[in-house]
N, CA, C and O atoms as a GROMACS GRO file, in nm:
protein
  400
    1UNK      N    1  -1.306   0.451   0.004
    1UNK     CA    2  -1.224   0.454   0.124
    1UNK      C    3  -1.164   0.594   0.138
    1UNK      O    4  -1.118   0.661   0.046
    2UNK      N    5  -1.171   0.625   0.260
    2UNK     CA    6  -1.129   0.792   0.268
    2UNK      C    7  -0.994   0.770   0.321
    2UNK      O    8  -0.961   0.670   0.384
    3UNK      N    9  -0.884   0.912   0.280
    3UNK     CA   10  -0.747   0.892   0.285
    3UNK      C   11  -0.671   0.828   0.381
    3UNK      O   12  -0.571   0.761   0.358
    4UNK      N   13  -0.735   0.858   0.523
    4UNK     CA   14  -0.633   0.829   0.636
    4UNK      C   15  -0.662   0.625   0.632
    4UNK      O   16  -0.588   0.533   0.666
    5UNK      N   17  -0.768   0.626   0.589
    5UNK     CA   18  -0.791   0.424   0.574
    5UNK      C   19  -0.711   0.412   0.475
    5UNK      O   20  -0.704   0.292   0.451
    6UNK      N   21  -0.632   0.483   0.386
    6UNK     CA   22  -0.603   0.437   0.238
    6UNK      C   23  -0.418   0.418   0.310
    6UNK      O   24  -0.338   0.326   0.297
    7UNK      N   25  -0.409   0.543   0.380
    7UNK     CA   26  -0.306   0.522   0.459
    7UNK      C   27  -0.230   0.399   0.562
    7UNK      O   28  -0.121   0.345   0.579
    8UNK      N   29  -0.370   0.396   0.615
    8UNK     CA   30  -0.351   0.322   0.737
    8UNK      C   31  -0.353   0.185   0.669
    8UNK      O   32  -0.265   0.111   0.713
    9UNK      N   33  -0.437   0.125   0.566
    9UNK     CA   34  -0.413  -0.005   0.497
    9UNK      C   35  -0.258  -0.026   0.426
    9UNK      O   36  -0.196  -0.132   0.418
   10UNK      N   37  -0.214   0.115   0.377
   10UNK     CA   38  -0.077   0.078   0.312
   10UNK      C   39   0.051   0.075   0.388
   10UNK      O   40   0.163   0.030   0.361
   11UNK      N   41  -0.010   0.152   0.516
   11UNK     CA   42   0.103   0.149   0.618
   11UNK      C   43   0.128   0.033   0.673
   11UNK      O   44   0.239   0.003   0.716
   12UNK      N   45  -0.002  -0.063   0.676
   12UNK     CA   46   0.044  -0.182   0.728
   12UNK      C   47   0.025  -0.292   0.641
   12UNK      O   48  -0.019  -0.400   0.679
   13UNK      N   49   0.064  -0.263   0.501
   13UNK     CA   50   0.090  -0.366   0.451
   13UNK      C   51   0.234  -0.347   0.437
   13UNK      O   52   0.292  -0.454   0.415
   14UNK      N   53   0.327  -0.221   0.444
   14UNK     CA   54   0.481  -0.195   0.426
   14UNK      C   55   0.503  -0.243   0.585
   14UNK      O   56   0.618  -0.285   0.598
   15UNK      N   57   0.435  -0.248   0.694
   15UNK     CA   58   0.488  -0.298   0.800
   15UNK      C   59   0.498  -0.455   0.824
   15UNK      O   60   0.570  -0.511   0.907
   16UNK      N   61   0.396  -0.523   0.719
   16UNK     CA   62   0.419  -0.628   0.693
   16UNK      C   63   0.522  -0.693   0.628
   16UNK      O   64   0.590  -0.782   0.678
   17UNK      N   65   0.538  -0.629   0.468
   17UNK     CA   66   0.632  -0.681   0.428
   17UNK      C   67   0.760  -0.666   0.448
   17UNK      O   68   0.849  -0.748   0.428
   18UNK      N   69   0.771  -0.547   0.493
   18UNK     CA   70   0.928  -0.533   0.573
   18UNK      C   71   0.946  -0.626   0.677
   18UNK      O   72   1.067  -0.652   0.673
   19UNK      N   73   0.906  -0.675   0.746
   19UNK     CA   74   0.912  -0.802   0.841
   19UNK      C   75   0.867  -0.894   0.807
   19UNK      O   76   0.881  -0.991   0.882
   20UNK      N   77   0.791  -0.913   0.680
   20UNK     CA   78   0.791  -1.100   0.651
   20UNK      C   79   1.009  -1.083   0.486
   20UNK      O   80   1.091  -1.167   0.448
   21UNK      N   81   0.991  -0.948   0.463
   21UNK     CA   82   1.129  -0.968   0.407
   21UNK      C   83   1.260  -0.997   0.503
   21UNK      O   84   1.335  -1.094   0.493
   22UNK      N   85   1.268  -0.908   0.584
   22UNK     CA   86   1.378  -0.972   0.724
   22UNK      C   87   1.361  -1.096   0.769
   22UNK      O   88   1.444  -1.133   0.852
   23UNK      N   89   1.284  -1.166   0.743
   23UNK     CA   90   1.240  -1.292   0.793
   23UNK      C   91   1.311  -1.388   0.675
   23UNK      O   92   1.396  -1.474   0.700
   24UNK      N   93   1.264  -1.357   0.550
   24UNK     CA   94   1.318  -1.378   0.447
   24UNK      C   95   1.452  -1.421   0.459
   24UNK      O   96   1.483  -1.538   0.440
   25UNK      N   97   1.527  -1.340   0.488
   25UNK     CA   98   1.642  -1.344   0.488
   25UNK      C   99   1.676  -1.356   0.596
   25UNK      O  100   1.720  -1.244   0.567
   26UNK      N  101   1.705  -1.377   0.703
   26UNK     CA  102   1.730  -1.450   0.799
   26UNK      C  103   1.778  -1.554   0.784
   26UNK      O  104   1.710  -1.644   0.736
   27UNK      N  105   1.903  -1.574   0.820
   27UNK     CA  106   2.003  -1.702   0.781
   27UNK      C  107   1.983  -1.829   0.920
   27UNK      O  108   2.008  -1.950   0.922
   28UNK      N  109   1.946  -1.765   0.990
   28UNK     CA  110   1.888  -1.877   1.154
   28UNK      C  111   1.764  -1.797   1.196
   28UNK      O  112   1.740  -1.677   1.190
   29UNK      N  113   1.680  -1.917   1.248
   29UNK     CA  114   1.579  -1.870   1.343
   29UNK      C  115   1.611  -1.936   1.437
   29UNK      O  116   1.668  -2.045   1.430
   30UNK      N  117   1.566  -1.857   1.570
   30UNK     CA  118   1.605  -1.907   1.682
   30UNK      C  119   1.456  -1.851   1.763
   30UNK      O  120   1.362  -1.825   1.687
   31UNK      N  121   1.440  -1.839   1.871
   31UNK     CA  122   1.279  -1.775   1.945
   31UNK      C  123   1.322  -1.632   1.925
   31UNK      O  124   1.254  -1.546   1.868
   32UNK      N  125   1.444  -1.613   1.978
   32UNK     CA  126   1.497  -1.468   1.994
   32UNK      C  127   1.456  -1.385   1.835
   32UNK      O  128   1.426  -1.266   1.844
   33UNK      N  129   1.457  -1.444   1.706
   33UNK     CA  130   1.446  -1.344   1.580
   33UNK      C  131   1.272  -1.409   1.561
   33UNK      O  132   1.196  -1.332   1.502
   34UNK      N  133   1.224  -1.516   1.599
   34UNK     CA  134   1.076  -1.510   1.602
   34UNK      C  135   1.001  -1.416   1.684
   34UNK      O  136   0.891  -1.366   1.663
   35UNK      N  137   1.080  -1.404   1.776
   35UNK     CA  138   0.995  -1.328   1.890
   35UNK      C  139   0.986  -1.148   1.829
   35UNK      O  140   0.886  -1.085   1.797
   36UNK      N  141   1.132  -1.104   1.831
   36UNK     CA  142   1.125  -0.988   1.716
   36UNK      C  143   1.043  -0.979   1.592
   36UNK      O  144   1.014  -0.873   1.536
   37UNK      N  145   1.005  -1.107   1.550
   37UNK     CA  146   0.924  -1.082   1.404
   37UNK      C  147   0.825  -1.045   1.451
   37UNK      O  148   0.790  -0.927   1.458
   38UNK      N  149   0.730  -1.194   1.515
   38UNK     CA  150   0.617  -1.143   1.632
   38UNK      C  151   0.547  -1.012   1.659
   38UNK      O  152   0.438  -0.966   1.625
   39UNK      N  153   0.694  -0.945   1.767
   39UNK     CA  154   0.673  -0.854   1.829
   39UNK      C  155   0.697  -0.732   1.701
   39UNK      O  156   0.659  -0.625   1.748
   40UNK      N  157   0.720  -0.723   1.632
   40UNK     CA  158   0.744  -0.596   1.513
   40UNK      C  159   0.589  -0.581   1.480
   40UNK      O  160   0.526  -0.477   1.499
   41UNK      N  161   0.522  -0.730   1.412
   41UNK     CA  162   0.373  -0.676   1.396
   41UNK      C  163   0.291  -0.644   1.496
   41UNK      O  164   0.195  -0.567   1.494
   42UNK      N  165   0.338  -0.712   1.591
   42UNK     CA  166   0.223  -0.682   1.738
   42UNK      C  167   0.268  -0.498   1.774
   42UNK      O  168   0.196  -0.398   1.777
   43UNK      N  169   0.356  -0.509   1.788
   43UNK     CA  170   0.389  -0.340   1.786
   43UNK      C  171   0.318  -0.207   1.739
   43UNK      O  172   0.276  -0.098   1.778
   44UNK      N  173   0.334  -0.295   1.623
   44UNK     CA  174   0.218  -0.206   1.542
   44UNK      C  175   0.053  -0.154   1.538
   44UNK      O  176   0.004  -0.041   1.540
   45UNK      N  177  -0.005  -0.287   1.532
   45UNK     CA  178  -0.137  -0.277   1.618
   45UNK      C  179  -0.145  -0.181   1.754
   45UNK      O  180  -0.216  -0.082   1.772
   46UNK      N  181  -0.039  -0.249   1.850
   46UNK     CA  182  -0.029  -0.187   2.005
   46UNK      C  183  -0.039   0.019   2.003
   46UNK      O  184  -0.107   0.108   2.055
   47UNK      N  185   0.073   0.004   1.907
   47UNK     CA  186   0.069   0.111   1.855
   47UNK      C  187  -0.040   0.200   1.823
   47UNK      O  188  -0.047   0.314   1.871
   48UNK      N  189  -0.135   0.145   1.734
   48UNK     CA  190  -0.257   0.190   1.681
   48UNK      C  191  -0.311   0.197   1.798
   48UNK      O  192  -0.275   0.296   1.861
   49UNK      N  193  -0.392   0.123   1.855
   49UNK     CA  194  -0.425   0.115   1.934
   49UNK      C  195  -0.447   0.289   2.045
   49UNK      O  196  -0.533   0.376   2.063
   50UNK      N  197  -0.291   0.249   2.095
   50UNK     CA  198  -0.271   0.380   2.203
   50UNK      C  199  -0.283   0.503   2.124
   50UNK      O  200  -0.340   0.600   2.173
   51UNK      N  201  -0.218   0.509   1.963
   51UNK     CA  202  -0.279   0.621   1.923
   51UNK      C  203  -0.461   0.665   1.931
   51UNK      O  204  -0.526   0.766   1.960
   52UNK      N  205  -0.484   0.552   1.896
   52UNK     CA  206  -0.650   0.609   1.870
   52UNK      C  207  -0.715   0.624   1.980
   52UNK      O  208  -0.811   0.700   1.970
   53UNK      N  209  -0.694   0.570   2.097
   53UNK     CA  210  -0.684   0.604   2.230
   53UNK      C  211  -0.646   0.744   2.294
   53UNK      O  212  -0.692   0.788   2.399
   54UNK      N  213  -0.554   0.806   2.212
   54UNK     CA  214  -0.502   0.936   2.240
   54UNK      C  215  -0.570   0.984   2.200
   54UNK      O  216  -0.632   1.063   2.271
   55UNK      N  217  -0.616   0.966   2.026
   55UNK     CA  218  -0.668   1.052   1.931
   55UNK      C  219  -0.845   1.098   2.014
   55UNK      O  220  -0.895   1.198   1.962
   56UNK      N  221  -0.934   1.030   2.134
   56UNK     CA  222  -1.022   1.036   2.160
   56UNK      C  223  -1.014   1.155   2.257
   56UNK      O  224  -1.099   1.243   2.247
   57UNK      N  225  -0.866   1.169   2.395
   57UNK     CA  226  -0.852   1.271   2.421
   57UNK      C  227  -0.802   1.415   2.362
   57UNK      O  228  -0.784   1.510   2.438
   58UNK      N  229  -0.785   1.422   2.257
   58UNK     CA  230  -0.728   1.519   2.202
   58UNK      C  231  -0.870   1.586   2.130
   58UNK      O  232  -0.864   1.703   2.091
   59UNK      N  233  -0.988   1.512   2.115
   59UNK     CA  234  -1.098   1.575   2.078
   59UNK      C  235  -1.095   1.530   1.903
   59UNK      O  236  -1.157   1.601   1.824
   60UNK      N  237  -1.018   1.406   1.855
   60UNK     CA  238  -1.032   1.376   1.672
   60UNK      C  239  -1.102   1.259   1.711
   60UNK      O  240  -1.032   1.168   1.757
   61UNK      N  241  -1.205   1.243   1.704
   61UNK     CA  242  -1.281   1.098   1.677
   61UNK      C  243  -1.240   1.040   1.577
   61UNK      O  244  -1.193   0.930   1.606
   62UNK      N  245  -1.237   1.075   1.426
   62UNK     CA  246  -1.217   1.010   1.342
   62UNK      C  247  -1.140   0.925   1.358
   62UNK      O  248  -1.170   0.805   1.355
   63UNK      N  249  -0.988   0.986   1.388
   63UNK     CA  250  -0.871   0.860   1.399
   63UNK      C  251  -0.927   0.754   1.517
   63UNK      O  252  -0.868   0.646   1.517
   64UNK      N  253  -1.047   0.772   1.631
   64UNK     CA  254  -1.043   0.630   1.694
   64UNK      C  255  -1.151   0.552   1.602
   64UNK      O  256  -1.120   0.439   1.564
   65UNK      N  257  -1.274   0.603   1.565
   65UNK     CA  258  -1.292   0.491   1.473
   65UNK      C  259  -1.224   0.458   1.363
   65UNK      O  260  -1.255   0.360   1.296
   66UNK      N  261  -1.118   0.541   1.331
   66UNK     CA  262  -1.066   0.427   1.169
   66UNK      C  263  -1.006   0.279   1.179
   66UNK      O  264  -0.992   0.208   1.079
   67UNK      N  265  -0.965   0.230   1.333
   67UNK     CA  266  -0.867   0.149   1.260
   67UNK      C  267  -1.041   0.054   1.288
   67UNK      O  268  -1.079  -0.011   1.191
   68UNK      N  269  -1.099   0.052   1.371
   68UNK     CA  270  -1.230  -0.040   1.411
   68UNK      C  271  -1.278  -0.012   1.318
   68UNK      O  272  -1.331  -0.119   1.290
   69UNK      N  273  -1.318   0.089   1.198
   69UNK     CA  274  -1.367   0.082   1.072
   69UNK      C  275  -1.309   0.007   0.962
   69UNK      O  276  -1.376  -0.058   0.882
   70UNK      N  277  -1.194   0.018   0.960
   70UNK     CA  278  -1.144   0.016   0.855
   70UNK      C  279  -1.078  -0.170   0.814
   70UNK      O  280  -1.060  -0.234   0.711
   71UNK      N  281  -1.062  -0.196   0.970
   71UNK     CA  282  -0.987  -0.332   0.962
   71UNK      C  283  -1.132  -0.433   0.979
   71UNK      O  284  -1.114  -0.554   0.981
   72UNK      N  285  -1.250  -0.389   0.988
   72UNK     CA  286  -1.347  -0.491   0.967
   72UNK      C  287  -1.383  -0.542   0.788
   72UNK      O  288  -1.453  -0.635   0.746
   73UNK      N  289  -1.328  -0.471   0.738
   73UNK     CA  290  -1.353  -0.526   0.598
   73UNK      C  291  -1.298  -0.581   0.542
   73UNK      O  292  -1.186  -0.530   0.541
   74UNK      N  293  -1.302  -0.690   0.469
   74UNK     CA  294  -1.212  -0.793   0.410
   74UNK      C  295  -1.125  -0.764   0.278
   74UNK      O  296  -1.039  -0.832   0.223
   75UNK      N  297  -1.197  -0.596   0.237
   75UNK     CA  298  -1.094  -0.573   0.086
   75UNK      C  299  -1.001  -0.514   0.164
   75UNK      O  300  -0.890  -0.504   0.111
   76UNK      N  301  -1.016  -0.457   0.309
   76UNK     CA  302  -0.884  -0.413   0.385
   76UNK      C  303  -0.760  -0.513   0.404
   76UNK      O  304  -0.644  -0.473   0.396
   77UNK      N  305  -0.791  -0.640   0.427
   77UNK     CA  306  -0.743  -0.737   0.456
   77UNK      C  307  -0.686  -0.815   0.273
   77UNK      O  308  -0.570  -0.854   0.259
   78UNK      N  309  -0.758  -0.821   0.191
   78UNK     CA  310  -0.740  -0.857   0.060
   78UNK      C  311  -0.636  -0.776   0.030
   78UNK      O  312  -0.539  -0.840  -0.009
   79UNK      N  313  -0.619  -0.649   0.033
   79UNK     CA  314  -0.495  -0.562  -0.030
   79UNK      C  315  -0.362  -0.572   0.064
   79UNK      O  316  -0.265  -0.619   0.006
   80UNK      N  317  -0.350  -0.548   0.157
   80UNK     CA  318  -0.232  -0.625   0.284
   80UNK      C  319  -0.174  -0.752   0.235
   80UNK      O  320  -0.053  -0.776   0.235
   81UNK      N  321  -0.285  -0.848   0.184
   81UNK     CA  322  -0.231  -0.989   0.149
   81UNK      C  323  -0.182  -0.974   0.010
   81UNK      O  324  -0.105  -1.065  -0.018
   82UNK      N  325  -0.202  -0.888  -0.088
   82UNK     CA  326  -0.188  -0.895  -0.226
   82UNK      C  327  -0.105  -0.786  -0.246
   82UNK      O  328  -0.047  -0.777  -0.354
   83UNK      N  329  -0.091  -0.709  -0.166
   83UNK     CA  330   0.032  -0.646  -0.122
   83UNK      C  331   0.176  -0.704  -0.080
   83UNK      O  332   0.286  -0.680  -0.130
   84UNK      N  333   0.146  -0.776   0.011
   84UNK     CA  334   0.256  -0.906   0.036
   84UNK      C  335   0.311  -1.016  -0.074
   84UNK      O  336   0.426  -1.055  -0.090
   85UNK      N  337   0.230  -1.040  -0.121
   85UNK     CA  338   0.254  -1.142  -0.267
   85UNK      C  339   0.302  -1.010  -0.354
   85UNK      O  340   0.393  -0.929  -0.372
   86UNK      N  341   0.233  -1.033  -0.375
   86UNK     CA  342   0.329  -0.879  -0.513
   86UNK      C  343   0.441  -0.873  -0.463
   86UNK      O  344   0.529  -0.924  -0.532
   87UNK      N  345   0.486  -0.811  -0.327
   87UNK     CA  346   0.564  -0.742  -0.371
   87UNK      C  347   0.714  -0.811  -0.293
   87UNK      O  348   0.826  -0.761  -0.285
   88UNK      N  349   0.660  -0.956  -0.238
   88UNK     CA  350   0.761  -1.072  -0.217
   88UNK      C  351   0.784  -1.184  -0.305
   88UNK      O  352   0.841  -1.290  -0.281
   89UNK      N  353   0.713  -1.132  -0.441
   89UNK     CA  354   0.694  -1.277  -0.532
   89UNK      C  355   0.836  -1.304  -0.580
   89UNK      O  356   0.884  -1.418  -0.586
   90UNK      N  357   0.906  -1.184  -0.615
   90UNK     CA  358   1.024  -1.190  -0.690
   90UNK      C  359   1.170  -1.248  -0.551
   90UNK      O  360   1.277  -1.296  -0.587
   91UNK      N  361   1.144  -1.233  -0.454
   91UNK     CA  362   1.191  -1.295  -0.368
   91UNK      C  363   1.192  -1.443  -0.322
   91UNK      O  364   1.300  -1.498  -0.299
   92UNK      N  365   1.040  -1.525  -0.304
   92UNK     CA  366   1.042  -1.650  -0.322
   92UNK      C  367   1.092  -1.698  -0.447
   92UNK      O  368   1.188  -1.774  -0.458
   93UNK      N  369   1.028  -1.653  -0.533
   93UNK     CA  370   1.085  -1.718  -0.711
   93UNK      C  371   1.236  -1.737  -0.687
   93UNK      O  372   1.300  -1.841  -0.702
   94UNK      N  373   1.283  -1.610  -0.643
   94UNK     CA  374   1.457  -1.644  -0.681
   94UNK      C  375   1.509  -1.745  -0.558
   94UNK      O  376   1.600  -1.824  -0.584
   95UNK      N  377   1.440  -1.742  -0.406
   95UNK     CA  378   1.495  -1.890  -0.376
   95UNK      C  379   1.492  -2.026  -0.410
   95UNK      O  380   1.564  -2.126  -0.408
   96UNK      N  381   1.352  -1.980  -0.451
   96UNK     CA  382   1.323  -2.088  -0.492
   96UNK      C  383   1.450  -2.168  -0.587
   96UNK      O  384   1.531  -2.260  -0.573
   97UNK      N  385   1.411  -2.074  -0.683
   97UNK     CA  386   1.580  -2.080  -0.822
   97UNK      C  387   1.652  -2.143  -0.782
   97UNK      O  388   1.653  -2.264  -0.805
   98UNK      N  389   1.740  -2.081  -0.707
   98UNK     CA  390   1.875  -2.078  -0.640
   98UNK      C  391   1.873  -2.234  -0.526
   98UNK      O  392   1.968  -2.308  -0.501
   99UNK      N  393   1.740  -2.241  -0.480
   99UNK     CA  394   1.772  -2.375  -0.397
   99UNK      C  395   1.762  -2.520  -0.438
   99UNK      O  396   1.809  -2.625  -0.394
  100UNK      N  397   1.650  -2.476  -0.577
  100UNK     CA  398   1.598  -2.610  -0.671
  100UNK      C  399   1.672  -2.577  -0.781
  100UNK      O  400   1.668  -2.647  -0.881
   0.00000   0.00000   0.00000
């Protein structure tokens, strides 16, 4: 995997877990803090998106095929998810604790 995919996979696995941790902790859900969770990951993509969209007028191809390269593979998707466990495990465990 070449750097800017190594990037772009870890960037959105910290965009993940920073919003499945606020979620975490979240003392009420209501639509209003679903819709923010929602919209935090959709953001992101959207985001990508218009960048690599830019990145085609500016004359860098690379950045528009990476994220269509990079998000078709499933070890892209395997590290995001095992990224998330790792590094929320110590978070469920202790509610767990604390509620059982």
């Amino acid at each position: 995997m070449a750097l800017p995919a190594q990037g772009l996979t870890g960037y959105t696995a910290v965009i993940f877990v920073v919003t499945l941790k606020c979620a975490l902790e979240a003392s009420s859900w209501t639509w209003i803090t679903t819709l923010i969770f929602v919209g935090s990951l959709a953001s992101w993509f959207a985001f990508l998106l218009v960048y690599c969209t830019l990145a085609i007028e500016f004359d860098t191809p690379l950045i528009w095929y990476l994220i269509y390269n990079d998000f078709q593979y499933p070890l892209v998707w395997l590290t995001v998810a095992l990224s998330i466990a790792i590094a929320l495990l110590r978070d469920f465990a202790w509610k767990a604790y604390v509620k059982f």
